[in-house]
C-alpha positions as a Markdown table, in Angstrom:
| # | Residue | x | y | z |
|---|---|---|---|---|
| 1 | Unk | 103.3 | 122.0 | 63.2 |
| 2 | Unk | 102.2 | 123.2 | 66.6 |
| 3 | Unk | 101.9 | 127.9 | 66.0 |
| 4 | Unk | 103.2 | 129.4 | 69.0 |
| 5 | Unk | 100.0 | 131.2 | 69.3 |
| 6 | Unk | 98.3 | 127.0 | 69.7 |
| 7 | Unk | 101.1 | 126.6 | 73.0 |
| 8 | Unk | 99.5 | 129.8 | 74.9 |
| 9 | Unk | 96.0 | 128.4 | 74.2 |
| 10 | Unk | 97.1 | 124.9 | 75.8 |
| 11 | Unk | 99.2 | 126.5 | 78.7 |
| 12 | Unk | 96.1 | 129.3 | 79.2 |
| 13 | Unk | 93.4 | 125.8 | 78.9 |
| 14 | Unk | 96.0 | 124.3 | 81.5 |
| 15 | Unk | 96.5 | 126.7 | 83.8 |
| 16 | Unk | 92.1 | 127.2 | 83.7 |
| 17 | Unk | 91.6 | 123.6 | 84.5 |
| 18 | Unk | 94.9 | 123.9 | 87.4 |
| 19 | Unk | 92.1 | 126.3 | 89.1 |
| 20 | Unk | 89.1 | 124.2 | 88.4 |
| 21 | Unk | 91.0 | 121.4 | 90.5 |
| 22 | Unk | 91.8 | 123.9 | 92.8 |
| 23 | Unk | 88.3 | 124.9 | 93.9 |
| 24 | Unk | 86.8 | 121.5 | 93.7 |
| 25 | Unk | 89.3 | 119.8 | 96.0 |
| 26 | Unk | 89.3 | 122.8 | 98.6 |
| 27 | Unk | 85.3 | 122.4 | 98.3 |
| 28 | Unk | 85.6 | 119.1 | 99.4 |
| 29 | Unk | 88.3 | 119.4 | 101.8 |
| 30 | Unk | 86.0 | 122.0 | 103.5 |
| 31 | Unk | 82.7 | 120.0 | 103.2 |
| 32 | Unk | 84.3 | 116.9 | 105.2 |
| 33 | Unk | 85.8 | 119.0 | 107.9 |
| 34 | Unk | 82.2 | 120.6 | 108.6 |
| 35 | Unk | 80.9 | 116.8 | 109.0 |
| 36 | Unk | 83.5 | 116.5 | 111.7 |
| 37 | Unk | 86.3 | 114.4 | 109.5 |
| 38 | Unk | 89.8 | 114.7 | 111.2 |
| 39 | Unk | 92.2 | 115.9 | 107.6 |
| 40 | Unk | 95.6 | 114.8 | 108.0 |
| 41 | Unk | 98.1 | 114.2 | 111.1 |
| 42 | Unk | 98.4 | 110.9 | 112.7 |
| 43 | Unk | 96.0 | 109.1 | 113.6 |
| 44 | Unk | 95.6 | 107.4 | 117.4 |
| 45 | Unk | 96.3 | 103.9 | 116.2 |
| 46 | Unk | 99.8 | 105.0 | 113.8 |
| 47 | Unk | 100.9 | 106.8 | 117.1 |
| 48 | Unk | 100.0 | 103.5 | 118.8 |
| 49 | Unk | 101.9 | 101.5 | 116.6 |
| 50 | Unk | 104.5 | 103.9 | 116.1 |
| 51 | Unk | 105.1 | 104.1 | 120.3 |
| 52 | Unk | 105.5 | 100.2 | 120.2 |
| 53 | Unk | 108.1 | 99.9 | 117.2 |
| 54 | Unk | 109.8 | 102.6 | 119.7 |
| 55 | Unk | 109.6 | 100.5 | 122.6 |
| 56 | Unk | 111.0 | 97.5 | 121.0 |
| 57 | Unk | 113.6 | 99.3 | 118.9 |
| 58 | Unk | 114.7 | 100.5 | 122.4 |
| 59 | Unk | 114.7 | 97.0 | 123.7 |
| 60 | Unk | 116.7 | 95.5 | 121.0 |
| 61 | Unk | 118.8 | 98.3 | 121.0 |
| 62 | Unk | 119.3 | 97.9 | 125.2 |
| 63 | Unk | 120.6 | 94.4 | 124.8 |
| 64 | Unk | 122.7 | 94.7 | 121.7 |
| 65 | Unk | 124.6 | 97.8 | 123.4 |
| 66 | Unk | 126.1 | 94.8 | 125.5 |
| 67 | Unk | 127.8 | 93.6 | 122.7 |
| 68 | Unk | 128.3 | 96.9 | 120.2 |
| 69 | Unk | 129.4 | 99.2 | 123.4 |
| 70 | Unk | 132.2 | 97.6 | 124.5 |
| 71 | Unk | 133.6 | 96.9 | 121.2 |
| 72 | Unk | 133.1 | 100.6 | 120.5 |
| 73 | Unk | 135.1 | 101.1 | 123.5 |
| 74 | Unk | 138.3 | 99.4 | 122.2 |
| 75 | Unk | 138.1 | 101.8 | 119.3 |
| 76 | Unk | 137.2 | 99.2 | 116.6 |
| 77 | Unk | 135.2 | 100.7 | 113.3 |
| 78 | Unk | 131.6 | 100.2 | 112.5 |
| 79 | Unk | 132.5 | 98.2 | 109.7 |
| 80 | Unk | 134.5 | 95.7 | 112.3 |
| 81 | Unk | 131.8 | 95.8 | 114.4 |
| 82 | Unk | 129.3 | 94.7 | 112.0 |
| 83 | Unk | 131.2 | 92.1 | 110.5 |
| 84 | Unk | 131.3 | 90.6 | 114.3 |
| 85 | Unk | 127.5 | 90.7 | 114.4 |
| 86 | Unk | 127.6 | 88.7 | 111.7 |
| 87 | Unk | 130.3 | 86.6 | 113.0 |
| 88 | Unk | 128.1 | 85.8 | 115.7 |
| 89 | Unk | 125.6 | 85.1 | 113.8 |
| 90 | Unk | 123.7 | 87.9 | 115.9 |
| 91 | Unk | 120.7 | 88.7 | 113.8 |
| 92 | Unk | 119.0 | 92.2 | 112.8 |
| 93 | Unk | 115.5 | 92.8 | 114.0 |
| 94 | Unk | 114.3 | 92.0 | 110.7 |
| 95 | Unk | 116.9 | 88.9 | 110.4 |
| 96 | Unk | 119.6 | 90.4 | 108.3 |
| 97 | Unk | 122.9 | 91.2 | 108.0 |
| 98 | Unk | 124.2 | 93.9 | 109.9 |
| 99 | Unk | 126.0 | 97.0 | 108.2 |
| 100 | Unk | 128.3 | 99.8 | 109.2 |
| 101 | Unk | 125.0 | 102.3 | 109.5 |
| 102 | Unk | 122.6 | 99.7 | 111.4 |
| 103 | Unk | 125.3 | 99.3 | 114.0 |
| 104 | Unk | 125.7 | 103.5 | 114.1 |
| 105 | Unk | 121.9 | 103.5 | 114.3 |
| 106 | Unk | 122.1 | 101.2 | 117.6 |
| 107 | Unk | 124.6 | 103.8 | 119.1 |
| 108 | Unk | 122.6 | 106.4 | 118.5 |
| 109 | Unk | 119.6 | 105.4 | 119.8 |
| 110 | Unk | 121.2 | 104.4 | 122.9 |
| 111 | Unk | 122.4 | 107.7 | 122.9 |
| 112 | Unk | 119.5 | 109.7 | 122.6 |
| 113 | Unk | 117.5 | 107.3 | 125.5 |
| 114 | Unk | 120.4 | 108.4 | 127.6 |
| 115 | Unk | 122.5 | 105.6 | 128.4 |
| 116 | Unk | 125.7 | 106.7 | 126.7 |
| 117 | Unk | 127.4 | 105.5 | 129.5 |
| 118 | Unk | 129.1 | 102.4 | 128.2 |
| 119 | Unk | 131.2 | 100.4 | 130.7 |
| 120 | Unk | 132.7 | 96.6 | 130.5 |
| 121 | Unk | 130.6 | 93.8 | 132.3 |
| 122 | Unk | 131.4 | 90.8 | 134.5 |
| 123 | Unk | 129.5 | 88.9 | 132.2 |
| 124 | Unk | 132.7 | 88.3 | 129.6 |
| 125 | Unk | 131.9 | 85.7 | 126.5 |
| 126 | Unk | 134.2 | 82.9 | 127.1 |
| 127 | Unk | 137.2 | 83.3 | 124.6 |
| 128 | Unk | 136.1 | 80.2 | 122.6 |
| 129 | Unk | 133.0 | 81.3 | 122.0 |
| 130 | Unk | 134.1 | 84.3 | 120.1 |
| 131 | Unk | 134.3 | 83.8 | 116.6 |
| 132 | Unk | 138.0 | 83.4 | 115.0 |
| 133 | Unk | 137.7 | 86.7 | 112.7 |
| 134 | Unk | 137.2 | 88.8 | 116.3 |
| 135 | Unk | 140.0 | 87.3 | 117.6 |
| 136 | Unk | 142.1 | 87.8 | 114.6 |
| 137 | Unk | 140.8 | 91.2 | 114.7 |
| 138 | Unk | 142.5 | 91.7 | 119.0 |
| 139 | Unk | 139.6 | 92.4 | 120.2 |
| 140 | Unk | 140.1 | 92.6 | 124.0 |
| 141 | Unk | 138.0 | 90.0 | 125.3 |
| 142 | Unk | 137.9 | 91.8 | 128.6 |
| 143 | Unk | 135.1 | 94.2 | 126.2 |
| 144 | Unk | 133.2 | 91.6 | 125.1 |
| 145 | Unk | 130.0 | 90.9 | 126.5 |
| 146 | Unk | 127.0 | 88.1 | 126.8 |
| 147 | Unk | 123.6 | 89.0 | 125.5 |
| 148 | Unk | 120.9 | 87.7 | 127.6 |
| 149 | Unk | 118.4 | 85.4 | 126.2 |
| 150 | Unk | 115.4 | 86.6 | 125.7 |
C-alpha cells in the first residue's frame, strides 16, 4: 500500500527530473543555435514544395470551376454536385471520389484567388454526354460546362 507521504516523494522526484530535462534541452537548444543551426520554421525547400502544391491546387481548382461554378449557379447542393463529379467520372487530384466538402474546398479556393466571378460558357457539354442522374436531377444544361484536356 502506497503512504501518502511515498506519492509527494514520487511527485517531488518528478517534478526534479521535469527541471533536469528542462535545462539539458534548453542547453542544447542554445549550443546549436551558437553553431549557426536554423531551430524551427520552415525550411526553403517545404516553402518550395508547399508553393507548388499551391500552384497546382490552383490549377485543378481553375479548370474544375468550369464544371462546379455553373452548377453552383443553378442553386444545386454540394452533395448534388459531388455526386455529378462522380457521375462524370471526374476524378479528385488524388483519384477519388468527390464529397460535399472537397467540392466546397474548390469554391473556396477560387474564391480566395479572386475569381468568384462565375458566369456560363459557350462551351456547353452536349446533352448526351451528361450523365442520366444530372439530367434526372434538371440541371440546366445551359450551366454545364467542358473541361479542357489537359
Amino acid at each position: 500500500m502506497v503512504v501518502k507521504f511515498q506519492l509527494h516523494i514520487y511527485a517531488a522526484l518528478a517534478e526534479q527530473e521535469r527541471d533536469f530535462i528542462s535545462k539539458r534541452t534548453k542547453t542544447a537548444l542554445q549550443v546549436a543555435k551558437e553553431k549557426g543551426r536554423q531551430l524551427g520554421g520552415l525550411r526553403d525547400k517545404t516553402m518550395k514544395r508547399n508553393k507548388a502544391i499551391q500552384r497546382k491546387a490552383n490549377a485543378e481548382a481553375a479548370k474544375l470551376i468550369k464544371i462546379i461554378g455553373p452548377l453552383r449557379e443553378a442553386g444545386q447542393t454540394l452533395a448534388a454536385i459531388a455526386e455529378t463529379l462522380n457521375d462524370m467520372k471526374v476524378e479528385t487530384s488524388r483519384g477519388g471520389m468527390w464529397s460535399p466538402m472537397q467540392v466546397k474546398r474548390v469554391l473556396d479556393r477560387i474564391e480566395s484567388a479572386g475569381r468568384g466571378g462565375l458566369r456560363p460558357t459557350s462551351s456547353l457539354i452536349h446533352a448526351a454526354t451528361l450523365p442520366a442522374a444530372s439530367k434526372a436531377r434538371g440541371f440546366p444544361l445551359s450551366f454545364v460546362r467542358a473541361v479542357p484536356a489537359g
